[in-house]
N, C-alpha and C positions, 0 to 999 in steps of 0.2 A: 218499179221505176226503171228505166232504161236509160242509159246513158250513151252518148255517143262516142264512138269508135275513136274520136281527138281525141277525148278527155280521159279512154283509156290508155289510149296512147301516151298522152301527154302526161300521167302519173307515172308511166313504164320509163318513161327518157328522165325523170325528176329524178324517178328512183336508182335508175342506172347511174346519173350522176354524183345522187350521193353517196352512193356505195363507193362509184370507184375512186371517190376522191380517196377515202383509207387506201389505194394501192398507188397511186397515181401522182398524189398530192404532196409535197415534202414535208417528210416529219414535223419542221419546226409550224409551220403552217398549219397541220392538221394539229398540230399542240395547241396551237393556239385560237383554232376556231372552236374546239373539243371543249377549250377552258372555259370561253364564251358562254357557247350552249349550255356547257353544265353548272355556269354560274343561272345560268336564265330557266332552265330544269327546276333547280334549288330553289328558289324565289318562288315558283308557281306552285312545285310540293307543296312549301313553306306557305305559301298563302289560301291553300286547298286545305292543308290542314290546321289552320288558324279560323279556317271559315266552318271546320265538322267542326270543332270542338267548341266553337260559339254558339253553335247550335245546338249543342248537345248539350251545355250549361245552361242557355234559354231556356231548354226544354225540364230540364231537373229543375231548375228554377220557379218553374209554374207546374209545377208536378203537382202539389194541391187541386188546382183547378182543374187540371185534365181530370183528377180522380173525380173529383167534384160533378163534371160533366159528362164521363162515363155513369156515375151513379144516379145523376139525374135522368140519361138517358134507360138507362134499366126500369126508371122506375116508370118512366113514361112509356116504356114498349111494357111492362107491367101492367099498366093502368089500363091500358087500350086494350090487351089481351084480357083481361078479367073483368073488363064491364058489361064483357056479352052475360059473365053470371049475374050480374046485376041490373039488367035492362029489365026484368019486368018487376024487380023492385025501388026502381025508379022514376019519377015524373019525368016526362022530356025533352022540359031545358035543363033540370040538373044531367040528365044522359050527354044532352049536346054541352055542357058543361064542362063534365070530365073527359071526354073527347077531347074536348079542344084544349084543356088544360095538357091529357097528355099529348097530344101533337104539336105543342106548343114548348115542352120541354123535351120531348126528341130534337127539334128543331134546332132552339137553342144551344142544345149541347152538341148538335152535328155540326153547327158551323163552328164552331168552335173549333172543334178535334178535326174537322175536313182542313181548317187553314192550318194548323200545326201539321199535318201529316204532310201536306202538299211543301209546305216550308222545307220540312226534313227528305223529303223524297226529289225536290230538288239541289238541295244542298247535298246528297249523299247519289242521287243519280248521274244525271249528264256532269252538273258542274262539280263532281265531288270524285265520286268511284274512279270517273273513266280519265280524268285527267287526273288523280294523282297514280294511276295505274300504268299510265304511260308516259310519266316524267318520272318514276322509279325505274320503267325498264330501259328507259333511253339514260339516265344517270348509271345503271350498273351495268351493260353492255360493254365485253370484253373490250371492242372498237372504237367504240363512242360516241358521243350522242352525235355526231354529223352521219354516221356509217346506221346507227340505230333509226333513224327520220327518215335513210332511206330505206332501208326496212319496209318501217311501218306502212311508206308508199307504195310498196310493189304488193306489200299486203292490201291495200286501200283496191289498189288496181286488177286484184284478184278478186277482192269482192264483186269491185263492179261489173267482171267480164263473167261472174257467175249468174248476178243479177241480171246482163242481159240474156245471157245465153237462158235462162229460167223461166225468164219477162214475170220476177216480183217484184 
């Protein structure tokens, strides 16, 4: 992805500004934009980690059936592995039979365990990890989370000017 030369720009001037407000800005001002932010920080934590731990209950909550569809899927990659010893003691709709029985119970138990994983890998990826990872470090940053945002921007803007310079 490439991005254009404004928009690295325009992170680079975001960033400068919010840095320099911590030098620039009066105390009582940056107290109170600081208070702000770290109230609205808190809130988003708070609501990142209201949303893991709902999911993490969902998930022990139906902990029977995940076992339940792990073990049926075992027993259907089972079934399908060991009916080559059984193909020439079988007729050949009972062979397309257990065939389809076991791919039928793979199936079953994969969508199952595919939507809970995707559930959890969303809740615990983009919307989970990486935002409550950086409403921690913008809440405990010696300066505070207006000086920590711009930070993150000049960080944001180094990536991009890597990403072109790279062209990934």
């Amino acid at each position: 992805m490439v991005f254009s030369e404004i928009a690295v720009l325009s992170c680079q001037i975001v960033a400068s500004l919010l840095m320099g407000c911590d030098y620039f800005m009066p105390s009582k001002w940056r107290g109170k934009i600081n208070q702000s932010l770290s109230e609205y920080f808190s809130r988003l934590r708070d609501n990142v980690d209201r949303d893991i731990s709902m999911r993490f209950k969902e998930i022990f909550a139906q902990l029977q059936i995940i076992f339940f569809c792990l073990s049926l899927l075992a027993i259907g990659v089972a079934i399908y592995y060991f009916r080559v010893f059984l193909f020439e003691n079988l007729t050949p709709m009972l062979y397309l039979c257990i065939t389809i029985i076991s791919i039928l119970c793979a199936a079953i138990a994969l969508h199952y365990i595919i939507g809970h994983t995707v559930k959890l890998l969303v809740t615990l990826g983009i919307g989970g990890i990486l935002f409550r990872s950086i409403s921690v470090f913008l809440l405990k940053t010696e300066k505070g989370p207006l000086a920590g945002t711009g930070f993150l921007m000049l960080l944001v803007s180094f990536i991009m000017r890597y990403m072109n310079i790279t062209h990934i």
